[in-house]
C-alpha positions as CSV (number, residue, x, y, z in Angstrom):
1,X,-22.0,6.0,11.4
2,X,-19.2,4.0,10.5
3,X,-17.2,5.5,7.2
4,X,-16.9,2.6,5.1
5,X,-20.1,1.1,6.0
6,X,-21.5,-1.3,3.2
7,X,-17.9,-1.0,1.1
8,X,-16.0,-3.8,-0.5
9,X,-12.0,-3.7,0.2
10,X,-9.0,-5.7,-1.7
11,X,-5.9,-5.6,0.8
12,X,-2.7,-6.9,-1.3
13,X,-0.3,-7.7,1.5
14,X,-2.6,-7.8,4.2
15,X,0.0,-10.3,6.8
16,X,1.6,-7.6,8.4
17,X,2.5,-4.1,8.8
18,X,0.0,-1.6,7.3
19,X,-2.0,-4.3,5.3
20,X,-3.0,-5.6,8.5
21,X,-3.5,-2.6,10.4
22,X,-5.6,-1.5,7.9
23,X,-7.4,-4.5,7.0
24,X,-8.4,-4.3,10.8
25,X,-9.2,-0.5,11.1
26,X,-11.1,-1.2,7.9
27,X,-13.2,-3.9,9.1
28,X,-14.5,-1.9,12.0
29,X,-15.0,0.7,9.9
30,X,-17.5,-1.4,7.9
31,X,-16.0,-2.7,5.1
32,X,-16.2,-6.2,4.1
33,X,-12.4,-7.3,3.3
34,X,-10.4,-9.5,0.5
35,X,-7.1,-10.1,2.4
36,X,-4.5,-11.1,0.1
37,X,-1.0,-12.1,0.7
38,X,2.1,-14.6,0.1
39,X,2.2,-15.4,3.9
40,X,-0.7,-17.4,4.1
41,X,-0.3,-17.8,8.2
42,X,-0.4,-14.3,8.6
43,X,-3.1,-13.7,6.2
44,X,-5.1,-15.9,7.6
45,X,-4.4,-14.7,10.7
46,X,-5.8,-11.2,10.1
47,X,-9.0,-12.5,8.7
48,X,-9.4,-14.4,11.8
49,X,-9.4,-11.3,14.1
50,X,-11.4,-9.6,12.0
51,X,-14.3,-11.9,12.2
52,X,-13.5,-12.7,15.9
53,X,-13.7,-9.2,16.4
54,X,-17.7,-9.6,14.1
55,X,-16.5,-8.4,10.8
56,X,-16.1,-9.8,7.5
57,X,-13.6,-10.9,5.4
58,X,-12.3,-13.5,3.6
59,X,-8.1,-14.7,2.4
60,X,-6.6,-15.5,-0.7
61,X,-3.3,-16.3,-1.3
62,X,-1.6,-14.3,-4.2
63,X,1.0,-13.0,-5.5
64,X,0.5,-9.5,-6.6
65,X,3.2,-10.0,-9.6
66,X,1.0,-12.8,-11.3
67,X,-2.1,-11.3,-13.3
68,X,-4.1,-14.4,-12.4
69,X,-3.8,-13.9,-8.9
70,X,-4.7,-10.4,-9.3
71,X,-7.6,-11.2,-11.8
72,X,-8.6,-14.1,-8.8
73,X,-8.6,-11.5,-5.6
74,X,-10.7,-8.6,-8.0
75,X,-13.1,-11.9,-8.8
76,X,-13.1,-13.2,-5.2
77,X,-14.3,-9.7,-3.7
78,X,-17.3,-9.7,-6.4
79,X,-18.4,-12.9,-6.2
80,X,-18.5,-12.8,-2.0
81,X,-19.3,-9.7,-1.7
82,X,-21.2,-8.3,-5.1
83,X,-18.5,-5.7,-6.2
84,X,-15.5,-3.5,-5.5
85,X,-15.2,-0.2,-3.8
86,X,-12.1,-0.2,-2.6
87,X,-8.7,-1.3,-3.4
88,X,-5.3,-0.9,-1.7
89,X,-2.4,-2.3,-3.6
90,X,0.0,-1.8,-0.7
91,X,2.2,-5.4,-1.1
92,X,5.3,-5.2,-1.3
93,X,9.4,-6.0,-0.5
94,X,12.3,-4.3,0.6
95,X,15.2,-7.1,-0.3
96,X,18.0,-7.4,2.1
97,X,20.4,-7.1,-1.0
98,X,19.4,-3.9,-2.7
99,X,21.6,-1.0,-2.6
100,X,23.2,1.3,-4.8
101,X,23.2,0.7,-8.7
102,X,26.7,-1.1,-8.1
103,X,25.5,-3.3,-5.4
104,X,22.2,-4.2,-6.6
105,X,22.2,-7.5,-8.9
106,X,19.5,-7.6,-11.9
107,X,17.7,-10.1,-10.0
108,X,16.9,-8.4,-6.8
109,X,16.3,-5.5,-9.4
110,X,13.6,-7.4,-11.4
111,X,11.9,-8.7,-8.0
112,X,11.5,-5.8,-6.4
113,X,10.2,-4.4,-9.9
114,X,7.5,-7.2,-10.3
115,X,6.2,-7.0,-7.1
116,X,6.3,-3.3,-6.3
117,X,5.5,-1.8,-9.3
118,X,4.4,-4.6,-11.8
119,X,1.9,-5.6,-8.8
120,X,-0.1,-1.9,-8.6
121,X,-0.2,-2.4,-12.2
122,X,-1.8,-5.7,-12.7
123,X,-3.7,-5.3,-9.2
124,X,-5.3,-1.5,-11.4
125,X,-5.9,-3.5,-14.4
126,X,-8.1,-5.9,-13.4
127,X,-9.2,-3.4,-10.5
128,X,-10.4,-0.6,-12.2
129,X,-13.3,-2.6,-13.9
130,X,-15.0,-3.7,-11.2
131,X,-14.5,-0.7,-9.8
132,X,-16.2,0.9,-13.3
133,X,-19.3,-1.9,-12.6
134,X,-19.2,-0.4,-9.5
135,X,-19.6,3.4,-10.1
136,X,-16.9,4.5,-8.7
137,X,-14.2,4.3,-5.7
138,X,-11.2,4.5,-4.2
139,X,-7.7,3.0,-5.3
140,X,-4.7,3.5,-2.5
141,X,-1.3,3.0,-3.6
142,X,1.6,2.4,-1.1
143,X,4.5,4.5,-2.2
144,X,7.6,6.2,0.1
145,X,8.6,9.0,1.0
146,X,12.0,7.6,-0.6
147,X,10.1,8.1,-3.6
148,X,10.2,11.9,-3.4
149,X,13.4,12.2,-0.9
150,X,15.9,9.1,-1.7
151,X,17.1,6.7,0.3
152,X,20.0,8.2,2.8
153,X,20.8,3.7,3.4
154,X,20.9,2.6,-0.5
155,X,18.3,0.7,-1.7
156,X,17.9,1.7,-5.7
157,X,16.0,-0.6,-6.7
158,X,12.7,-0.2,-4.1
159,X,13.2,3.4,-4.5
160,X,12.3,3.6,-7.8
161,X,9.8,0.8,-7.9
162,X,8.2,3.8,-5.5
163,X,8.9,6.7,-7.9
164,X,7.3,4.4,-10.5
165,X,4.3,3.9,-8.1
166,X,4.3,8.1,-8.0
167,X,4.2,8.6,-11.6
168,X,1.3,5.6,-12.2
169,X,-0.7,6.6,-9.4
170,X,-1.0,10.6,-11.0
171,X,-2.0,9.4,-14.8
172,X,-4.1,6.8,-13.6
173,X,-5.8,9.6,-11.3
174,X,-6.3,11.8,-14.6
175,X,-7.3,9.0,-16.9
176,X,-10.1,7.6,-14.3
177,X,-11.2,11.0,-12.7
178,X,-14.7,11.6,-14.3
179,X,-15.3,8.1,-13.6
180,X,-15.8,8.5,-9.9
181,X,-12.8,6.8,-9.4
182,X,-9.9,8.1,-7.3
183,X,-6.2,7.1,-7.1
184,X,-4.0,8.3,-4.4
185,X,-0.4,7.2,-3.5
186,X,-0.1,6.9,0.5
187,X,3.8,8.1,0.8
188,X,5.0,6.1,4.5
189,X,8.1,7.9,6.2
190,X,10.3,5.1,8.2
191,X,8.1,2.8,9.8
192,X,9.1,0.5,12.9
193,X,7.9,-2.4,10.9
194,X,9.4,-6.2,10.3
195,X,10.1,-4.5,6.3
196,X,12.1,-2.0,7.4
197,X,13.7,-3.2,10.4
198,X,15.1,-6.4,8.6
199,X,16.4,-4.1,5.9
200,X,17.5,-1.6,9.1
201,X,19.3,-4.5,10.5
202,X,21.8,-2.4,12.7
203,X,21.4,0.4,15.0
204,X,23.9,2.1,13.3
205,X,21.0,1.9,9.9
206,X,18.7,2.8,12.3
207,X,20.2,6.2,13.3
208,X,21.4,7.2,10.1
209,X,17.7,7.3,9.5
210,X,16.1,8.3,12.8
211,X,18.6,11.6,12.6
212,X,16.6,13.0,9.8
213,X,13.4,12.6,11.1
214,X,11.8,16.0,12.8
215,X,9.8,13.7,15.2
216,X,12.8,11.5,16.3
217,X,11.2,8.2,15.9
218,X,9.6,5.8,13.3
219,X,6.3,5.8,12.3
220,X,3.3,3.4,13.0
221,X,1.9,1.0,11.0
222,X,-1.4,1.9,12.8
223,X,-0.7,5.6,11.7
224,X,-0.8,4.3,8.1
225,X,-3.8,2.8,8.5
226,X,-5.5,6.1,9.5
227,X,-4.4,7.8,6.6
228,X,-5.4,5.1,4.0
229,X,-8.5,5.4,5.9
230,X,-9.0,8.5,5.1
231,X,-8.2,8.1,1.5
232,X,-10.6,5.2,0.9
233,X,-13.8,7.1,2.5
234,X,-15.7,10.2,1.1
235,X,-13.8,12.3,3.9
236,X,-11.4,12.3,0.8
237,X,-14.3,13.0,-1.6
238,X,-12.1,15.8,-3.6
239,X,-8.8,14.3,-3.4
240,X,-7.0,12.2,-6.4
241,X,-3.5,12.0,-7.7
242,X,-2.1,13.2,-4.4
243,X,0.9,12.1,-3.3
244,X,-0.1,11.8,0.6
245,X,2.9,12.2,2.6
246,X,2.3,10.4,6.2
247,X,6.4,10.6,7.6
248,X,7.1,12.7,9.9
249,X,8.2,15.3,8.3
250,X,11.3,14.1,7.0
251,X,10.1,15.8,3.5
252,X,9.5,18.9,4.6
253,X,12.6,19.0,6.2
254,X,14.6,18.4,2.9
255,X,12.5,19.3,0.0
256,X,13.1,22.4,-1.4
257,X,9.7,23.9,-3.2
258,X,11.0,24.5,-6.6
């Protein structure tokens, strides 16, 4: 039997990278799917391979740093579909320009902020209730690893956005828990994703990370979508406020259990 058979999914960034991955792994999983994203090509794209492939799901543009948008994807999946079960607020942006608290201008700061951390926020708030009407589910957070680790290539400003993710995801675990609802931060390690390998944009960037990584390589975006899988079906039944490390081991190699 398929694990998410009869369940309702949001995807915020669904485009590319794990959105897509899991919007796809998802949908043959048997969730009907809200795909959400800025890149409307993309987007559209994913939706279109889903029901190629027989499944069902539907786009909307948005912008996970607006409230209406947010308010409009919640709506969309309970009006198509007749409720929420699931919801992954996994958009987000890694900007070319962020790096250390020196380098990093207010702008790309407040960006990064709205989108990363602003966007769980607004995407949980409007969330959350349908999920309530519901009875219950799953919400998925994408987080870092950097988020627990830091960032050996700067980039202040998406690494706490991430840490702010952390903290969020935890008290909104608490708060919701005897609701039926569970909140989990998926933590990614590197991924060889467009994100990261725009922001990686020489080899040199690329080793610097690749060195500390036990497996030697980067990560799949497919390998996320296994583990958000397994976060958004009842395989996960007894797990909320976890901080679900998928990287590698990059943080057992440098975390020091206090």
């Amino acid at each position: 039997m398929s694990r998410l058979n009869g369940k309702v999914a949001v995807i915020t960034g669904g485009a590319s990278g794990i959105g897509r991955e899991t919007a796809l792994l998802f949908a043959k999983e048997g969730a009907r799917i809200v795909v959400t994203d800025v890149n409307d090509t993309g987007g559209q794209h994913t939706v279109e391979t889903i029901t190629h492939d027989g499944g069902q799901a539907v786009y909307l543009h948005a912008d996970v740093s607006k409230a209406t948008d947010c308010e409009a994807m919640v709506g969309l999946a309970e009006t198509t579909y007749g409720g929420l079960d699931i919801l992954f607020n996994n958009a987000g942006i890694m900007h070319s320009d962020d790096g250390n608290a020196m380098q990093t201008s207010e702008d790309v700061w407040d960006l990064t902020m709205n989108i990363n951390l602003k966007g769980v926020y607004l995407g949980c708030k409007y969330g959350i209730p349908a999920l309530q009407r519901r009875g219950g589910g799953s919400i998925i957070n994408t987080a870092s690893f950097v988020a627990v680790l830091g960032a050996a290539t700067p980039q202040l400003a998406y690494t706490a956005s991430k840490g702010g993710v952390l903290a969020m995801t935890r008290e909104l675990a608490v708060i919701h828990a005897r609701q039926n609802i569970r909140c989990n931060a998926l933590c990614p390690g590197p991924l060889h994703t467009k994100l990261l390998m725009d922001f990686l944009d020489t080899e040199a960037k690329k080793q610097r990370r690749l060195v500390h990584i036990p497996m030697g390589r980067f990560g799949l975006a497919e390998e996320m979508a296994k583990a958000a899988l397994f976060l958004a079906s009842d395989d996960s039944s007894y797990v909320t406020g976890a901080d679900f490390l998928v990287d590698g081991g990059i943080t057992a190699a440098y975390v020091t259990p206090e």
